[in-house]
matplotlib code that plots the C-alpha trace (Angstrom):
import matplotlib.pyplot as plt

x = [71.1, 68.9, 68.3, 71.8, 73.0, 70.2, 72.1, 74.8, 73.4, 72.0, 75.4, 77.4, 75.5, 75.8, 79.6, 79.6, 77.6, 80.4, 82.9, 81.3, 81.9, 85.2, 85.9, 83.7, 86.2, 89.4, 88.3, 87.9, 91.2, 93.4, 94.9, 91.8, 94.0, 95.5, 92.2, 90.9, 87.2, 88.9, 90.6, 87.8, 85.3, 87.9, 87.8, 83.9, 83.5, 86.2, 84.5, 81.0, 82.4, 83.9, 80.9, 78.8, 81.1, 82.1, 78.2, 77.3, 80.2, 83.0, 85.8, 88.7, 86.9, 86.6, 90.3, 91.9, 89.3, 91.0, 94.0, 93.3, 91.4, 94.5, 96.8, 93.9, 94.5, 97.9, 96.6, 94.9, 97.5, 99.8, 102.6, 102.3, 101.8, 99.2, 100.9, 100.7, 101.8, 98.8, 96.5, 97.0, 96.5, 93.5, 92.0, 93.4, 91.4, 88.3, 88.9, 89.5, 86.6, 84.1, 85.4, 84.9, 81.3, 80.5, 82.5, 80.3, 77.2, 78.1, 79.9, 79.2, 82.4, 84.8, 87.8, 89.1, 93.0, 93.9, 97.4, 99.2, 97.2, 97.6, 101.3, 101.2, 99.4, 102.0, 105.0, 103.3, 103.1, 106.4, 108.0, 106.8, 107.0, 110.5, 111.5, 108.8, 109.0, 111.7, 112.6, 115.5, 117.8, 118.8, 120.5, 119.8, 122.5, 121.9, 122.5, 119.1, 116.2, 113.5, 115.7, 116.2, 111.8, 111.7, 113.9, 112.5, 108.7, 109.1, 111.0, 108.7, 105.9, 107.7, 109.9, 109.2, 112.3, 113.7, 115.3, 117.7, 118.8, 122.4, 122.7, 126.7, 129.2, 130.7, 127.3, 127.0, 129.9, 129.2, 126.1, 127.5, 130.0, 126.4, 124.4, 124.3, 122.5, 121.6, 121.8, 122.9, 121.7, 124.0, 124.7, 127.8, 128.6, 127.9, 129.6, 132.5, 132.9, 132.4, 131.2, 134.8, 135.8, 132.8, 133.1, 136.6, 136.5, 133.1, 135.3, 139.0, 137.9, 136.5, 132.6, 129.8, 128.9, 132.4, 130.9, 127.1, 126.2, 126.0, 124.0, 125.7, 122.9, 124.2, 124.0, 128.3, 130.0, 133.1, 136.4, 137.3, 140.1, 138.5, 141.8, 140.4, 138.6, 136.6, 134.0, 133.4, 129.7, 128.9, 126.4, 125.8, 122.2, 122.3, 119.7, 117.3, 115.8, 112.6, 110.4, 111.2, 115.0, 114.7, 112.7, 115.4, 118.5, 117.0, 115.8, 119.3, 121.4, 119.0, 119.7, 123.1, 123.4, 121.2, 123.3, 126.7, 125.3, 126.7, 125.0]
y = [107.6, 110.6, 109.4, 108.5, 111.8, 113.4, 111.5, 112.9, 116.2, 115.9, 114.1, 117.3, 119.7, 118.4, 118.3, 121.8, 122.6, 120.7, 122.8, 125.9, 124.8, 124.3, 127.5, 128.7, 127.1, 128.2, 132.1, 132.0, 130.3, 131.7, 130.1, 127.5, 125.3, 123.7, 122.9, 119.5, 121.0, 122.5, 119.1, 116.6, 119.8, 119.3, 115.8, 115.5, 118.3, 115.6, 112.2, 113.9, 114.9, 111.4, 109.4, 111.3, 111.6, 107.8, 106.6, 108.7, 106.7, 109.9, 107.7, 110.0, 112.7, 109.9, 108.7, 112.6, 113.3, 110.0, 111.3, 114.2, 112.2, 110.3, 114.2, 115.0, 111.9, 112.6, 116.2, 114.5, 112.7, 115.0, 113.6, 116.9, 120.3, 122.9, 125.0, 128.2, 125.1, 122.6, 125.6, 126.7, 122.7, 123.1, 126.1, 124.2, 121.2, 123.7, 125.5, 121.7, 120.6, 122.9, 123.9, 120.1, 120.7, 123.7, 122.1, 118.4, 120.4, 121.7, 118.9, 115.2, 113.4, 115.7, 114.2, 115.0, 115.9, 115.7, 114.2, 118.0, 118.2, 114.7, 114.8, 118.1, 115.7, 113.6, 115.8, 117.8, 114.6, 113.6, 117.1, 117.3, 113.7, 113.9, 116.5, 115.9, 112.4, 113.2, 116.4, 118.5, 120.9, 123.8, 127.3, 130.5, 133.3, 136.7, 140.2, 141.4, 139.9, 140.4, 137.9, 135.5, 135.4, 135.6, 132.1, 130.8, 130.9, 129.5, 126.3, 125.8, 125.7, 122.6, 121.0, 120.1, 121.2, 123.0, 126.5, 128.2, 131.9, 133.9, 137.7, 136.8, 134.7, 134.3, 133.9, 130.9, 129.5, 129.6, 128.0, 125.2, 124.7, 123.4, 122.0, 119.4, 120.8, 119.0, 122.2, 126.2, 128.5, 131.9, 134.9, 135.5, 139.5, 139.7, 141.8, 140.6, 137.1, 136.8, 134.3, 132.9, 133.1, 131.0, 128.0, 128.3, 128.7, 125.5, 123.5, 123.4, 124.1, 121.2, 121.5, 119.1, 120.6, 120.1, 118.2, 119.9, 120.7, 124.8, 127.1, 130.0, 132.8, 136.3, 138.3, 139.0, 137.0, 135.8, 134.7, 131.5, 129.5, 126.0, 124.2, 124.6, 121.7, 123.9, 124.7, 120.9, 120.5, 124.4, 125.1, 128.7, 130.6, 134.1, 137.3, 137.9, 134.3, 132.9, 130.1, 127.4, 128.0, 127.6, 124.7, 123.2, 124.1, 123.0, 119.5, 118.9, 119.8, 117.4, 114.6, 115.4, 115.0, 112.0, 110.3, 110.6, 109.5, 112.4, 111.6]
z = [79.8, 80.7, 83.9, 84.5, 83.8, 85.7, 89.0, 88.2, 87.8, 91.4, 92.8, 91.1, 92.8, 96.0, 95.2, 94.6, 98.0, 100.2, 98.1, 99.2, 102.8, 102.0, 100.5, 103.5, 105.8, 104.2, 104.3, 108.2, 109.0, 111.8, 114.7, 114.3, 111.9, 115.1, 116.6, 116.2, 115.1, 112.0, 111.1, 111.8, 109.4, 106.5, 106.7, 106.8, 103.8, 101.4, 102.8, 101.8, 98.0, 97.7, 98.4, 95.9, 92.8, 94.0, 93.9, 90.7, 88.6, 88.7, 89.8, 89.2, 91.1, 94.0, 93.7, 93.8, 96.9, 98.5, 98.0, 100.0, 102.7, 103.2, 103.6, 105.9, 108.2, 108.7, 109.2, 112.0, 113.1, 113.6, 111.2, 108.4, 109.6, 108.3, 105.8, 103.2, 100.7, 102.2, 102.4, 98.4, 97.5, 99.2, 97.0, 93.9, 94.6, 95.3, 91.5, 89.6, 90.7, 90.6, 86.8, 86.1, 87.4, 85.1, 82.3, 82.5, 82.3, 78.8, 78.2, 79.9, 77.4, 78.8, 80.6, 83.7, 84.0, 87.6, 87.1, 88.4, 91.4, 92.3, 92.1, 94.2, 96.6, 96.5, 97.0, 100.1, 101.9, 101.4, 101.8, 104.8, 106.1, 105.4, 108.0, 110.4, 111.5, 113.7, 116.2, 114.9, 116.7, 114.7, 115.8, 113.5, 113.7, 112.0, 113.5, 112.5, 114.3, 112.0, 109.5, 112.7, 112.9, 109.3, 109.2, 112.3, 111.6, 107.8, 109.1, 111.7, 109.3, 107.4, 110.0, 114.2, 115.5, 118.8, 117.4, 119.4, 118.0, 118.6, 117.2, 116.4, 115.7, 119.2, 121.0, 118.6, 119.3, 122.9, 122.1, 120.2, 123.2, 125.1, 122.2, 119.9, 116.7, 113.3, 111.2, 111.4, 109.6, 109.8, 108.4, 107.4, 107.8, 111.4, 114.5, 116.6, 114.8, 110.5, 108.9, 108.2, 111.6, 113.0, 111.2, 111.2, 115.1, 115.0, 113.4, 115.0, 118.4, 120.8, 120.4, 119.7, 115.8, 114.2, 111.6, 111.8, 108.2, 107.9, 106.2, 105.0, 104.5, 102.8, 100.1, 100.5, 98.1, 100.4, 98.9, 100.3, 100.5, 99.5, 100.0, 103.9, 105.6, 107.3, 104.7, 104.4, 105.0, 104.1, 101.9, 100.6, 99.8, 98.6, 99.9, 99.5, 99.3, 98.8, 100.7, 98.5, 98.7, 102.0, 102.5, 99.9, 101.6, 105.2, 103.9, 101.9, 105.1, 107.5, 104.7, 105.1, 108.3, 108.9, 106.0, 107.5, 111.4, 113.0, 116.0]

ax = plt.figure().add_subplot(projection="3d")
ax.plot(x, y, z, "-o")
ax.set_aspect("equal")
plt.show()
């Protein structure tokens, strides 16, 4: 038994040296993220950690680090994207582990809990396999342009899609005139055409989006006549909002509109 827990002694430490390199690798991340390098280093530093906690006899350490080979793969692939949400799973996997290191030392019975961190696993790869496996069109109207980037760089970080921008209501209307799009995102107090006006205007008047699913992003509280058809397919998120919210109200609007065919 000595002997045995002297291996794992030797096979913990070397865990906790390929965690360094991770931790290493996460400080220094930029623009890198995209590079294959960075992905095929990741992958190396997780197949390393699984093949000694798998040989030394930790097999719940080995089955979470498969876990994230297999989110590092489609890393690889190209079918998830490198996120704020990915990145953070990262440093969570980096703390579990190496507490579980420090904690076997003092105790070898203890049990590993990796149930939350497996099911965060879990739920990044199908969050983002859900609005990645296909290329969306989506159109983002708001008067201020640091709300338009703001909207624009968070769904791009979650969703491949073609984004086209208009500063009003009219601009987007004229832009709906030419494009098909899966999802707007708008504003809804905005100059020369309201909130009200444009999807009154998207969905009366002949234009390829009169059944798009809409976004309605504002922190005005409109009245609305809900007796009128044209706030079918309208979904409303209040200002200031949060990532999450957004992320929500995106993937809820894409399953709308790939459940009722529009297309």
């Amino acid at each position: 038994m000595e002997n045995q827990n002297d291996f794992k002694l030797e096979a913990l430490d070397e865990m906790e040296n390929n965690l360094q390199r991770l931790i290493g690798l996460l400080s220094t991340i930029d623009e890198r993220h995209k590079e294959s390098p960075f992905v095929d280093e990741l992958f190396r530093i997780f197949h390393n950690i699984k093949g000694n906690v798998q040989v030394a006899g930790f097999s719940q350490l080995s089955n979470l680090t498969h876990s994230f080979e297999s989110l590092i793969l489609k890393l690889k692939e190209g079918k998830i994207n490198f996120t704020e949400t990915f990145k953070d799973t990262l440093y969570s996997f980096y703390y579990l582990m190496f507490d579980f290191g420090q904690d076997w030392r003092v105790d070898p019975n203890i049990v590993f809990c990796d149930k939350v961190l497996l099911e965060n696993v879990k739920q990044l790869m199908m969050d983002q396999e859900t609005v990645s496996n296909s290329k969306y069109s989506i159109l983002i109207v708001d008067d201020e342009e640091l709300i338009v980037e703001l909207i624009r760089n968070r769904v791009k970080e979650f969703c491949e899609c073609d984004i086209k921008t208009a500063s009003n209501g009219k601009d987007a209307l004229q832009l709906c005139l030419e494009n098909k799009f899966h999802l707007i995102l708008t504003d809804f107090k905005m100059p020369q055409m309201d909130g009200d006006d444009f999807i009154l205007n998207l969905r009366n008047k002949s234009n390829h989006n009169k059944q798009t699913p809409v976004v309605m992003i504002t922190a005005y509280r409109p009245k609305l006549n809900i007796s009128k058809k044209h706030w079918d397919n309208v979904l409303f998120m209040d200002k200031p909002f949060n990532f999450e919210k957004l992320k929500y109200y995106v993937k809820i609007s894409l399953y709308m509109f790939e459940k009722a065919k529009f297309i």
